[in-house]
C-alpha positions in Angstrom: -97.4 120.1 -1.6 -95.6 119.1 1.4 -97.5 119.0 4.5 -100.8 118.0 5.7 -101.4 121.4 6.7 -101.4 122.2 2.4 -103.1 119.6 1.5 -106.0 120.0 4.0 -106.3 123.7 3.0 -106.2 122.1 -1.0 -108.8 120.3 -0.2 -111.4 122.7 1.8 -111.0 125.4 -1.3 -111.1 122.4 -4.0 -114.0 120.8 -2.5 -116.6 122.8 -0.4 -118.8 122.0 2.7 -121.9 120.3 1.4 -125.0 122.4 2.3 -127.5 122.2 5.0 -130.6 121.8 2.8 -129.8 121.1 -1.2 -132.8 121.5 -3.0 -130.8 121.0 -6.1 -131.9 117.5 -7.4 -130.2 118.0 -10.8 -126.4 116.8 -10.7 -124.0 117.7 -13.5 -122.5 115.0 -15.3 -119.3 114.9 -13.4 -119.4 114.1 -9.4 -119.7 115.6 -7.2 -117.6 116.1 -4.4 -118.5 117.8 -1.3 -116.7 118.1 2.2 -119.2 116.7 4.8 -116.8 116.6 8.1 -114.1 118.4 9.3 -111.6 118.0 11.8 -107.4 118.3 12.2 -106.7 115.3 11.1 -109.4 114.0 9.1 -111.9 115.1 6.0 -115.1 113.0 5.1 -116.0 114.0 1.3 -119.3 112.9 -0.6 -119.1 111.9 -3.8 -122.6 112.3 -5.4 -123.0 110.4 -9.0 -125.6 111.1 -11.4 -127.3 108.0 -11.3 -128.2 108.7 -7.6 -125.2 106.9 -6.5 -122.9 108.2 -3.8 -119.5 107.5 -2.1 -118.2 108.5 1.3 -114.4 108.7 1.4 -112.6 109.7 4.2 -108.8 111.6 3.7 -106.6 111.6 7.0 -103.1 112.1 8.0 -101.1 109.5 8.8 -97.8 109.0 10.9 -95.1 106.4 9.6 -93.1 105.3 12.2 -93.6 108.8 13.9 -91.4 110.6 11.0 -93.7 110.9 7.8 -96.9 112.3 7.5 -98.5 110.0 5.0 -102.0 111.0 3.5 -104.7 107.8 3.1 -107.6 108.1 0.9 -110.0 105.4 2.4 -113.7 104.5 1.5 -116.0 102.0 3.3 -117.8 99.3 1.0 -119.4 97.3 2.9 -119.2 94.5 5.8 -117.3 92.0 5.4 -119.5 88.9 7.0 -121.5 89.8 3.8 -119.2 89.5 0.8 -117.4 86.5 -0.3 -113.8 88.5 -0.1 -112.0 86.1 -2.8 -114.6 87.5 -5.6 -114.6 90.6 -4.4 -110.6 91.0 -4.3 -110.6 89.1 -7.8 -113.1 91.5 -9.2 -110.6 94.7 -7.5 -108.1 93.0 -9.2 -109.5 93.3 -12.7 -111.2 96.7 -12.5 -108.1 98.9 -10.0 -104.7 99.4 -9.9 -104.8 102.5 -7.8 -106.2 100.9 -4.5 -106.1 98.1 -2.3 -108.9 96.0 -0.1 -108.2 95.8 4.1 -110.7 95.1 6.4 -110.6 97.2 9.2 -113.1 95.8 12.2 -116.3 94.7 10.4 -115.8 96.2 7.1 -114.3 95.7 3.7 -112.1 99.4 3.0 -110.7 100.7 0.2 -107.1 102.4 1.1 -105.0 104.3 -0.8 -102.2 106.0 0.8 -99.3 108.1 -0.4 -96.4 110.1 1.5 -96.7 113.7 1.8 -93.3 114.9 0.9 -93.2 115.6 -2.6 -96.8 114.6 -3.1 -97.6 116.1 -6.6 -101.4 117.2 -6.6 -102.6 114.8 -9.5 -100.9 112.1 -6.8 -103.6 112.9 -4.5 -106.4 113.9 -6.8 -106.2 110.8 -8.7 -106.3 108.2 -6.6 -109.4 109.8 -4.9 -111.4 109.6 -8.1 -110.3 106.1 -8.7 -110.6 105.1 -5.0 -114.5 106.9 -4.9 -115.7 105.2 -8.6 -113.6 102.0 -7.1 -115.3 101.7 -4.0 -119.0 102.5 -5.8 -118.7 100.0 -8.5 -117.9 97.2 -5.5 -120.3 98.5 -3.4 -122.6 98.4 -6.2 -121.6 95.1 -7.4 -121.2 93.3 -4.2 -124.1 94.9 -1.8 -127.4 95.1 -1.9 -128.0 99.3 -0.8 -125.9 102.5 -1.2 -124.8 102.5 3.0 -121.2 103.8 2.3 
């Protein structure tokens, strides 16, 4: 895989659009993932967990000094007026060695990001599992509701 253009297409055959109406309140075991947005440059996926649990993450393209596409895996945890960061980023420290903690406006992030030349599938698929079960246990850990 060497261009967003694969990866992007990977990804909207590995992990389908989520339905309108899902009746189905039984989840397997494993999560699961489901593409809720779509556009160029950007896919949102759910992550559903069978303890009722859930995890938005959001994979975009990336430019690196306008000459590498980069892919980042990125997933929202919560705000960051309402976390004390040190034991949060102590407690990613312990539990992640995929990801890293950024706060982008008001929010603690999650960011994983990888270049796209050469990217090997398992360096994609991967990190989004750990960055999704990451980004739950935090949010879970850290936050009082499942928002993100």
């Amino acid at each position: 895989m060497a261009t967003w253009e694969d990866l992007s297409k990977f990804i909207r055959t590995e992990y389908l659009p989520a339905p309108e109406d899902d009746d189905d309140d039984e989840l397997e075991e494993e999560p699961e993932y489901r593409i809720i947005e779509s556009s160029e440059e950007e896919i949102r996926i759910l992550v559903e967990y069978e303890d009722d649990r859930s995890q938005i993450v959001i994979v975009c393209r990336e430019r690196l000094d306008d000459t590498e596409d980069w892919v980042q895996v990125v997933s929202v945890i919560g705000r960051a007026d309402q976390v004390d960061l040190h034991k949060l980023l102590d407690e990613l420290g312990q539990t992640s060695v995929v990801c890293g903690a950024v706060v982008i406006g008001e929010h603690v992030v999650l960011r994983h990001s990888v270049p796209l030349l050469n990217l090997d599938i398992n360096e994609f698929v991967d990190p989004l599992n750990f960055v999704a079960e990451t980004a739950d246990h935090l949010e879970e850990m850290f936050f009082p509701e499942d928002d993100y």
